[in-house]
C-alpha positions as CSV (number, residue, x, y, z in Angstrom):
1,X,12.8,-72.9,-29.4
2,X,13.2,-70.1,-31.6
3,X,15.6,-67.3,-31.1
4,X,13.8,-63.9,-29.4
5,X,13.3,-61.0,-32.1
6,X,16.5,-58.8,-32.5
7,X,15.7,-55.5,-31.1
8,X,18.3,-52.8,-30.8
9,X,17.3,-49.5,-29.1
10,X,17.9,-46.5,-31.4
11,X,18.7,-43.2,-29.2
12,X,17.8,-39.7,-30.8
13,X,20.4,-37.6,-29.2
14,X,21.4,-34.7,-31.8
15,X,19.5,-31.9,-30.8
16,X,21.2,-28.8,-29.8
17,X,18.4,-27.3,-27.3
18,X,17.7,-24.0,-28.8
19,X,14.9,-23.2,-26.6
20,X,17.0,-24.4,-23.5
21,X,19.7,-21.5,-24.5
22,X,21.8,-23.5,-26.9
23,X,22.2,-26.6,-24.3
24,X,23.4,-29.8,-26.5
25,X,20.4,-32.0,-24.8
26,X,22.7,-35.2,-24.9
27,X,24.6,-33.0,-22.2
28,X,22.2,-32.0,-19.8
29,X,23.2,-34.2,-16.3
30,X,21.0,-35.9,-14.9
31,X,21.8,-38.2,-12.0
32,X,25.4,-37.2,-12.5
33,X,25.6,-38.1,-15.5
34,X,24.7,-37.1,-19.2
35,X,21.6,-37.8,-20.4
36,X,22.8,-39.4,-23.5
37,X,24.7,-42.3,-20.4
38,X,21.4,-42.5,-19.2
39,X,19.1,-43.2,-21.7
40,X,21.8,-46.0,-23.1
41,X,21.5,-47.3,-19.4
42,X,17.8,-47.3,-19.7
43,X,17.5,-49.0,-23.0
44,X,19.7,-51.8,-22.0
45,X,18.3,-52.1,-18.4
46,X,14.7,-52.6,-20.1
47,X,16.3,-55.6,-22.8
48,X,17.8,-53.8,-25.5
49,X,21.2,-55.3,-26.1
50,X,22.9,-53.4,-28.7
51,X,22.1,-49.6,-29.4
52,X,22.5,-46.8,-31.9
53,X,22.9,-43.2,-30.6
54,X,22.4,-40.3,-33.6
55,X,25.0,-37.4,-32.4
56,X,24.5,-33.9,-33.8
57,X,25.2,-30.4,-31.4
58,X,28.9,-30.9,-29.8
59,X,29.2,-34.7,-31.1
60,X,32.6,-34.1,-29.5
61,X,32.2,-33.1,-26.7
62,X,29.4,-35.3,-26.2
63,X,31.6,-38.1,-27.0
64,X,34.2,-37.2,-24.9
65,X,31.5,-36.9,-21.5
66,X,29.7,-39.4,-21.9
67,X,30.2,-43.5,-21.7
68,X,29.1,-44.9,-25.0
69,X,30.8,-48.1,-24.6
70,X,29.3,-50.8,-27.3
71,X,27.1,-48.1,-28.4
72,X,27.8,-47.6,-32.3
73,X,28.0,-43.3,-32.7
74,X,26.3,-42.1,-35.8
75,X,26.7,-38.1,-36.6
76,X,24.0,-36.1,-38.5
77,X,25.4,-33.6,-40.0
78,X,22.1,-32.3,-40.7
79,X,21.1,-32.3,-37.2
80,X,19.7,-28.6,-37.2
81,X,16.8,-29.7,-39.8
82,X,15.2,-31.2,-37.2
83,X,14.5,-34.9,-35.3
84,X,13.3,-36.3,-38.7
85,X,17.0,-36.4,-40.2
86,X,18.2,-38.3,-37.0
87,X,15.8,-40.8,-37.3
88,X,16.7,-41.3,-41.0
89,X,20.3,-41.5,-40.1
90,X,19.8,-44.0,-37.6
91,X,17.7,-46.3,-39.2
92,X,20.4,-46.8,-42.1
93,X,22.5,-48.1,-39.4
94,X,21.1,-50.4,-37.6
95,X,22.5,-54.0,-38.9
96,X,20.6,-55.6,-41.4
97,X,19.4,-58.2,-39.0
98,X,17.7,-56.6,-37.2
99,X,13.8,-57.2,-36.8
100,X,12.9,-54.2,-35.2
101,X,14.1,-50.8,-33.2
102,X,12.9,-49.3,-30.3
103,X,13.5,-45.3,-30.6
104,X,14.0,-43.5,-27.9
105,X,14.2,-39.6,-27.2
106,X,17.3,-38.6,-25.5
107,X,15.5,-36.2,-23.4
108,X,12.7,-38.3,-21.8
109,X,14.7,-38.9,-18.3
110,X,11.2,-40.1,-17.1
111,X,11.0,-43.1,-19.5
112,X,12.8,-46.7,-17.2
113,X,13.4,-49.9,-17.8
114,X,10.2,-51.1,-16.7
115,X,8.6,-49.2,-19.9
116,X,11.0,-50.2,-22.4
117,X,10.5,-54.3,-21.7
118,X,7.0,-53.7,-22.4
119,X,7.5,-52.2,-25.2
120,X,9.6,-55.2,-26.4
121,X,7.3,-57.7,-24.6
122,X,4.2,-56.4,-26.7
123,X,6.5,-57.2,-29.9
124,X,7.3,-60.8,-29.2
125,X,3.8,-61.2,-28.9
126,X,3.3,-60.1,-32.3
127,X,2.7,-56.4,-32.8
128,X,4.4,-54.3,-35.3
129,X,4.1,-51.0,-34.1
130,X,4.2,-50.5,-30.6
131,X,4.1,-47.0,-28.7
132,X,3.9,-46.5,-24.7
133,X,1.0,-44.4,-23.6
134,X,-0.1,-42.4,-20.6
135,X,-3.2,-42.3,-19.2
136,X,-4.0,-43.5,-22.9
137,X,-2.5,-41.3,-25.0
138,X,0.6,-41.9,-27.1
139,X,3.7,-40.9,-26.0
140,X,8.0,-42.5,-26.5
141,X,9.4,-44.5,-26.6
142,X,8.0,-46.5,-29.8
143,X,8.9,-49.7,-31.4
144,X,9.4,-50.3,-34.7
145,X,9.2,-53.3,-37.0
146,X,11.8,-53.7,-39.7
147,X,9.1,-54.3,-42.4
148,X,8.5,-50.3,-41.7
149,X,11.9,-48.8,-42.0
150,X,11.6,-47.8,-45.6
151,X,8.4,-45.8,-44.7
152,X,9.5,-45.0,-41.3
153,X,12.4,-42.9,-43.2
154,X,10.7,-41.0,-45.7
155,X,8.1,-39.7,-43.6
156,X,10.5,-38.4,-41.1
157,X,11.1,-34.7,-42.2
158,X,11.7,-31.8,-39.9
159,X,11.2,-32.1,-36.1
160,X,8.1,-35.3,-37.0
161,X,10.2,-38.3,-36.7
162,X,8.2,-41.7,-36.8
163,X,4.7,-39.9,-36.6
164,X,3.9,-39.7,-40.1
165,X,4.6,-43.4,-39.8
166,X,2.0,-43.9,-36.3
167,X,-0.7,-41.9,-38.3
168,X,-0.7,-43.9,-41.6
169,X,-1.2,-46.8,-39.4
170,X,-2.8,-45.5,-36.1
171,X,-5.0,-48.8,-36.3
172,X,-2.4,-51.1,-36.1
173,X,-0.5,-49.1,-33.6
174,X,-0.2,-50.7,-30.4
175,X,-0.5,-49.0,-27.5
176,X,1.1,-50.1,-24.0
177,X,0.0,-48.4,-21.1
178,X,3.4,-46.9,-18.8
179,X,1.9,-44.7,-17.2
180,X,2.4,-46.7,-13.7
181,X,6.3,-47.2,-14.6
182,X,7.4,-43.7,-16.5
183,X,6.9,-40.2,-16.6
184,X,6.5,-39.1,-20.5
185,X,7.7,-35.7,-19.9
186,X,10.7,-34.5,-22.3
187,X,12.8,-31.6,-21.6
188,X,12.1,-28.5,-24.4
189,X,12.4,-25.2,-22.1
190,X,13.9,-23.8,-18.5
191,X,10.8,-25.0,-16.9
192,X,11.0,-28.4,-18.1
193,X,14.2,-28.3,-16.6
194,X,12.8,-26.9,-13.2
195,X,9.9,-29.0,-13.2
196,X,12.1,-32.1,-12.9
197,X,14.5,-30.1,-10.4
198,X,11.3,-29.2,-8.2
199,X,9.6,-32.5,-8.2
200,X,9.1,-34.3,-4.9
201,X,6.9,-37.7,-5.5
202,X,8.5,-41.1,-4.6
203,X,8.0,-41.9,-8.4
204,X,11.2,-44.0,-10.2
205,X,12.0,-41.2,-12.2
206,X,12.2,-38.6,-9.4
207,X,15.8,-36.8,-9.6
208,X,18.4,-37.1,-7.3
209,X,20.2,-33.6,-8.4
210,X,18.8,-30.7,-10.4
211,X,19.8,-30.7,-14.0
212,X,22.4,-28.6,-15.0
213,X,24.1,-28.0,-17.8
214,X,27.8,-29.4,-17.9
């Protein structure tokens, strides 16, 4: 029986959360605990065995809250350009044998387990480029096969990460329905924040705590 494909999560964590007031993203608690600890948690939950984390606003103190353990830490020093640098960073460190990446946003609390194995599931049974949806339309996280690293990188400029990448081959994009498992939203302003504080459905993505800035 042949060996499952290699598929190591790669977590976008650098952003500094300028329109949050300055709030390192990877910081933000959530469940107790960073959001960068969570979404590692999450990837590896949902079949991800090995993960890559991009680091950028307070990669110290970032390092220093949060539990990375057998997550390989990759700094951008050019985190301020904007998501597309992070992705590039990442993808030049994922080891060579691996056959694909999932990406995930470090500030999509909503995203579970549940959505990331069918992410992975849709890629074992053959698609290349996989992306979870909601209510039909595209949303993170999105898989990656390793035949589309090289273009995957240099489309990603400024804050458009892999969807120069999804456009180019929207065809052959494969879309998996989460919608039932995961909430899409990601976390951009104060009311993002108080949306998730405020929300009361029995969802699995529902928070126990509001989140707050360490």
């Amino acid at each position: 029986m042949a060996a499952p494909p290699y598929v190591p999560a790669l977590v976008l964590a650098a952003g500094g959360g300028r329109r949050l007031g300055g709030w390192p993203k990877a910081l933000i608690r959530y469940r107790g605990r960073p959001l960068l600890e969570h979404a590692l948690a999450v990837v590896r939950a949902g079949g991800c065995t090995d993960s890559v984390a991009v680091l950028g606003a307070a990669a110290d103190q970032v390092r220093a809250a949060a539990d990375t353990e057998d997550c390989l830490l990759v700094d951008n020093p050019d985190w301020m350009s904007g998501m597309g640098s992070s992705l590039r960073a990442g993808l030049a460190a994922l080891p060579p044998s691996a056959d694909a990446v999932l990406v995930m946003l470090v500030d999509t609390p909503g995203v579970t387990p549940a959505a990331v194995a069918r992410l992975l599931a849709a890629h074992r049974a053959g698609a290349d480029l996989v992306a979870a949806a909601y209510d039909g339309r595209r949303g993170h996280p999105v898989l990656i096969a390793a035949r589309h690293f090289a273009e995957a990188a240099a489309g990603a400029e400024g804050d458009a990460g892999a969807r120069a990448l999804l456009a180019a081959h929207a065809p052959d994009v494969r879309l998996v329905e989460c919608g039932d498992v995961a909430v899409p939203d990601d976390l951009d302003t104060p009311a993002d924040l108080a949306r998730w504080t405020d929300r009361q459905d029995d969802g699995p993505c529902a928070p126990d705590v509001p989140l707050v800035h360490p």
